[in-house]
C-alpha positions in Angstrom: -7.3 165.3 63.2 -6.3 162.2 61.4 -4.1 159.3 62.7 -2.2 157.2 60.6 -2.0 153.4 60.3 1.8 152.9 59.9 3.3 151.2 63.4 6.9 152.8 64.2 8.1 149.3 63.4 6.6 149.4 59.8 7.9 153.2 60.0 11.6 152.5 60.8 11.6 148.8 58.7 10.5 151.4 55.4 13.6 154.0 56.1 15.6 150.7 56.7 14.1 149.0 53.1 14.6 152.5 51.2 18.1 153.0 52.6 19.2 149.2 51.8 17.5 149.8 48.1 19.6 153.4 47.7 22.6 151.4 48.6 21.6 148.7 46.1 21.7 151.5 43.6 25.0 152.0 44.0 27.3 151.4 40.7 30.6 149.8 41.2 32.5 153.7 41.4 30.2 154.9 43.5 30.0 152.0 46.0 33.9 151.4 45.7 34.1 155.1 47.1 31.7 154.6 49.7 34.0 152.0 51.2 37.0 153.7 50.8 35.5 156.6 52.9 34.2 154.1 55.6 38.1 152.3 55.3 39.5 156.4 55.9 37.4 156.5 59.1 37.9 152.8 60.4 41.3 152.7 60.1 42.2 156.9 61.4 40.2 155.3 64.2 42.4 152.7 65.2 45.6 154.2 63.9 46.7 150.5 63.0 46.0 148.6 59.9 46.9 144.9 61.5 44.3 146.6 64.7 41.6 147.5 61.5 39.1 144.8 60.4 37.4 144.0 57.2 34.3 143.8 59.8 35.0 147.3 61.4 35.4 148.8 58.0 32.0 146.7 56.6 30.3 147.7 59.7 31.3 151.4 59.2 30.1 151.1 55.5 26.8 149.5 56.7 27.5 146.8 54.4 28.8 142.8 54.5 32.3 141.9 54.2 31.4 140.0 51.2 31.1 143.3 49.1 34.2 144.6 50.2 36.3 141.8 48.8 34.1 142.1 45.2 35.9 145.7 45.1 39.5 144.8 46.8 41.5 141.7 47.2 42.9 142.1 50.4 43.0 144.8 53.2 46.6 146.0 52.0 45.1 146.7 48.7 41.9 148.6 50.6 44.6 150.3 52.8 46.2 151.8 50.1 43.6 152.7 48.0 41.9 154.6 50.9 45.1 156.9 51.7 45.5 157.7 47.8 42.4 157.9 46.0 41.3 161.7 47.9 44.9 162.5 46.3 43.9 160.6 43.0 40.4 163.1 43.2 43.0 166.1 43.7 45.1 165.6 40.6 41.8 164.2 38.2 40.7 167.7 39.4 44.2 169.4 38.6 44.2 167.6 35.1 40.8 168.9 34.0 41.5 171.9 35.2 45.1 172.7 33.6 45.1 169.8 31.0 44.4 172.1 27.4 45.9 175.3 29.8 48.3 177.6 27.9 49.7 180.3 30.4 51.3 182.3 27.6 48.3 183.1 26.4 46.3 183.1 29.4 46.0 186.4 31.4 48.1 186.8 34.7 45.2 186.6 36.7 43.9 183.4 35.4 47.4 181.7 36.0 47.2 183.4 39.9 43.7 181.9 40.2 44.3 178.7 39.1 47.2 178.5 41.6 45.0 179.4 44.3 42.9 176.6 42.9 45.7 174.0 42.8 46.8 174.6 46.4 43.4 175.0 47.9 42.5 171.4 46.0 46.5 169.6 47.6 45.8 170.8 51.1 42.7 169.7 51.7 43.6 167.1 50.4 46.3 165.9 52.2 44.4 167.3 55.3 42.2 163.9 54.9 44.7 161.2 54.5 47.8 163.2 56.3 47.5 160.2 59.4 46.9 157.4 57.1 50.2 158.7 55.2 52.1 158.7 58.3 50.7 155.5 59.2 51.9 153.5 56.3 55.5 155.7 55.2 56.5 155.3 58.6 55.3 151.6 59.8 56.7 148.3 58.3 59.4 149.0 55.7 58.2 146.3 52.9 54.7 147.8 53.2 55.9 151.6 53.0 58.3 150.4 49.7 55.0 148.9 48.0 52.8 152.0 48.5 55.8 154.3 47.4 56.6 152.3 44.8 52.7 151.5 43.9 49.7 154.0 44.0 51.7 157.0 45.5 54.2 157.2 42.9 51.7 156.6 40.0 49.4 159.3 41.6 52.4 161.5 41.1 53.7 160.4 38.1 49.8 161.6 36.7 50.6 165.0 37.8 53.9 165.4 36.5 52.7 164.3 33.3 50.4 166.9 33.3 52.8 170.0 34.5 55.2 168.0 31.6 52.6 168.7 28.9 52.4 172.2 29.7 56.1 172.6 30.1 56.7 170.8 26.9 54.0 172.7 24.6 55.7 176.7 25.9 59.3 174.7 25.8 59.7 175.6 29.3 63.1 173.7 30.8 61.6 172.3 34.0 61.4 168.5 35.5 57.9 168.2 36.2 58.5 164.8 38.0 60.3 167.4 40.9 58.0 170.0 40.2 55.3 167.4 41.5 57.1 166.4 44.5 57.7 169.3 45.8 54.2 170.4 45.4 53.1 167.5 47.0 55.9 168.3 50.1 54.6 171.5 50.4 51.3 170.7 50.7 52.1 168.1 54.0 53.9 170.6 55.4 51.1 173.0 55.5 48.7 170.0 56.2 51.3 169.1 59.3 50.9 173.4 59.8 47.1 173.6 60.1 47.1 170.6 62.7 49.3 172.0 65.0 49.5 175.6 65.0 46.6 177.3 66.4 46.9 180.4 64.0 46.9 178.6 60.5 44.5 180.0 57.9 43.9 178.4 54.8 43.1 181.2 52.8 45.7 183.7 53.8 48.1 180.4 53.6 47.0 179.9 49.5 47.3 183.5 49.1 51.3 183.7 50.0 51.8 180.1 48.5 50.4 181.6 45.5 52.5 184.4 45.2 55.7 182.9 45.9 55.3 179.9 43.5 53.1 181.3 40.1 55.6 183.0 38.5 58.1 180.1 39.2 55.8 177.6 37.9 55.7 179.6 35.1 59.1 181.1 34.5 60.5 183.0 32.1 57.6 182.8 29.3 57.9 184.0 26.0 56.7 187.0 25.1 52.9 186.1 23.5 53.1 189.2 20.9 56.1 188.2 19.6 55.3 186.5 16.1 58.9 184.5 16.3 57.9 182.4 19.6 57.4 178.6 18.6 54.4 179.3 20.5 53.1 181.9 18.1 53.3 179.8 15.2 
């Protein structure tokens, strides 16, 4: 049987030193994240940003104040970033995923699946920052106006552009700017749905959501084998 020299002091003062040099590690995305999830969890916490600290949310991050305010200039600013950038993920993850996308010559299962995709992506989504939302669009009036105006609306405006690219590339007659709202609406609703109906199912939730809004996201395409489309050409 062999014993081993290290003291639980030396033990626990080595996970402490290898855990402070994986943070070091950290680029500026990766740490900027960290903090925003740590800011998500202080402030759903105390349900109050004026209640939230810088110190609660560097204590929740494991890290000093000091860094927080090398990433964000104020707690607004880290408030608002925190609600939107999960939503920001969703739509980066919409973009890649529909950017070069052609639906007239994709197959109608691959336009079903990436619906499923799209709706799976929004609600789970908003499920994370659906009380932060609430917090700030229905709080102080100037502060709801800024985060309208601000980081919601250009997180929107970057889906609509890309639901416009498609739109405008099969000449399809749709305003992509409502098209993105009311995705967005529907996908509170149901994130409102799963938190207070015992019987919501995500899956089976997609699956109708799917079926009702895929061919209207898509709606009366052009015919791919015929050689006159603009599409064709």
């Amino acid at each position: 049987m062999t014993t081993s020299n290290t003291s639980p002091r030396r033990a626990v003062r080595a996970r402490t030193d290898g855990a402070a040099r994986t943070r070091q590690r950290l680029k500026a995305p990766e740490r900027r994240h960290m903090i925003l999830v740590a800011a998500r969890k202080a402030f759903s916490k105390s349900g109050d940003l004026n209640g939230t600290t810088i110190r609660a949310i560097a204590q929740q991050a494991k890290i000093s104040e000091g860094v927080i305010y090398q990433h964000f200039e104020s707690k607004e600013e880290l408030f608002f970033e925190a609600i939107v950038e999960p939503l920001r993920r969703a739509i980066t993850s919409v973009v890649d995923e529909v950017g070069d996308f052609n639906p007239v010559r994709g197959a109608n299962e691959d336009i079903a699946e990436l619906t499923r995709r799209f709706w799976t992506t929004m609600m789970k989504t908003m499920d994370q920052i659906l009380p932060l939302l609430g917090l700030v669009l229905f709080s102080e009036t100037t502060r709801a106006r800024a985060f309208y105006r601000g980081p919601f609306t250009d997180a929107v405006n970057e889906l609509a552009d890309t639901w416009q690219h498609i739109y405008d590339k099969i000449g399809v007659d749709y305003n992509a700017r409502e098209v993105a709202l009311a995705s967005i609406g529907i996908a509170i609703s149901f994130s409102l749905d799963s938190r207070y109906q015992r019987d919501f199912d995500l899956e089976s939730t997609v699956e109708v959501l799917t079926a009702i809004t895929h061919g209207d996201f898509w709606p009366a395409l052009p015919d791919p084998n015929d050689s006159s489309s603009p599409q064709r050409r």
